[in-house]
N, C-alpha and C positions, 0 to 999 in steps of 0.2 A: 648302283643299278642292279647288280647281285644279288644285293643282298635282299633288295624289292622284291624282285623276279622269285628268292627262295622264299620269303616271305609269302608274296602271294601265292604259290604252290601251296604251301605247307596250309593255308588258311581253305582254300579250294577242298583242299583233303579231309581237311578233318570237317567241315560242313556237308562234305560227301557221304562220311562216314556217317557225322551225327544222321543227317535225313534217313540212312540206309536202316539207322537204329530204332530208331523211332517208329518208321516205318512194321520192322521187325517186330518190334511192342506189341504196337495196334494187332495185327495179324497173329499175336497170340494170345492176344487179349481179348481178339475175336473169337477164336477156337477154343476156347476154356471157357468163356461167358455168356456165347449167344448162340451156336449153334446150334444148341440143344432145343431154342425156341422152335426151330424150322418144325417140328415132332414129325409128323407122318410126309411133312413135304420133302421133295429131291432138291436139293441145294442144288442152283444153276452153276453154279465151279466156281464164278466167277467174284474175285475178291476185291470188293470198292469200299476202301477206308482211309480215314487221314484222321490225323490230327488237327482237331479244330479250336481255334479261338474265341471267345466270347466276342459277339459281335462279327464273326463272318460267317459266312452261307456259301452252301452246293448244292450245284446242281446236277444230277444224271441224266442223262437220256436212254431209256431202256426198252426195249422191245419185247413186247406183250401177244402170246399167240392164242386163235381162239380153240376152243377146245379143251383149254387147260383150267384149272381152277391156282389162285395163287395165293401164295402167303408173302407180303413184305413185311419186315422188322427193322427199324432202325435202333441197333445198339450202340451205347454211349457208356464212355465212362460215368460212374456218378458224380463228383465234381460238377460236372456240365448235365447231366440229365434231367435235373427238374425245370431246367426255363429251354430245352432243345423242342422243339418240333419240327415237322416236317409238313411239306404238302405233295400229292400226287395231282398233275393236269393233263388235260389232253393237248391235243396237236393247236386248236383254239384257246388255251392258256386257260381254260374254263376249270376253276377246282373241282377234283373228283372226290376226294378225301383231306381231310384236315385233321392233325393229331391235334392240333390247338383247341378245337371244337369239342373233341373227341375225348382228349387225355389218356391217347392210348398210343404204343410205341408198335404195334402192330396192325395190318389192314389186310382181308382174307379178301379178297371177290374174284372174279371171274371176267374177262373181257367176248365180247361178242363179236368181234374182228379182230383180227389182225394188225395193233396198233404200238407205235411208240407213244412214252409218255412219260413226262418231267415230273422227275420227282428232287424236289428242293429241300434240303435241310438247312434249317437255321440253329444258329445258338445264338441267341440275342444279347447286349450289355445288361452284366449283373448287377451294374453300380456298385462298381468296384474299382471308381477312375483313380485311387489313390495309391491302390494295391496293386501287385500286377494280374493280368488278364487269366482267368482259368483256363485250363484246356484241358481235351482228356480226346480219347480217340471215339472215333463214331465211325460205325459200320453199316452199310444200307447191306440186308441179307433177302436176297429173291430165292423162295420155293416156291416149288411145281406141283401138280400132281393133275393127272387125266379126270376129266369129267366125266 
């Protein structure tokens, strides 16, 4: 029973740890590779990244002010960058932007009120069922700037 109980500690631990690391990656893999895309925009502070799987998707819910003009970027590792896209929806799940349409990992516009709005990343299966799955980290990055 012990020796269970040490076991499972020790296995909690280091899964704590891996995730903390990982986590750590991303966020400097962020600051070293994509920041610089924001250019004349104010980085919202705020840090939303993971490590993604081929084959799984996120979602954000972000609030968008009017007045402002915006830049979104979603950066990714390469490994996962050429099949990731993203989409931006309103509060009616109606698409406002599609990088899929588009082929572009950034979206500039402007909101006219005061709105939240889902922004979904995917990385879809590379067909790679026999291999294991790619992953690399992906960053959704929000600037600002006054209109």
């Amino acid at each position: 029973m012990r020796r269970t109980l040490k076991f499972t500690l020790a296995l909690i631990i280091l899964l704590t740890a891996a995730a903390h690391s990982a986590s750590a990656q991303c966020k400097n893999f962020t600051k070293k590779n994509c920041l610089s895309e924001l250019a004349d925009y104010t980085g919202n502070g705020q840090y939303n990244g993971a490590v993604m799987f081929e084959g799984e998707e996120a979602t954000l819910v972000q609030t968008f002010y009017s007045g402002k003009d915006y830049r979104l970027f979603v950066c990714s590792h390469p490994s996962i960058s050429d099949s990731l896209f993203f989409e931006i929806r309103d509060y009616r799940k109606t698409v406002i932007f599609s990088s899929k349409e588009k082929d572009s990992k950034t979206f500039d516009f402007s909101v006219e009120s005061t709105q939240q709005l889902f922004i979904r990343v995917a990385v879809p299966e590379m067909g790679t069922a026999n291999e294991l799955k790619k992953n690399g980290c992906v960053s959704i990055l929000v600037g600002f700037k006054e209109n």
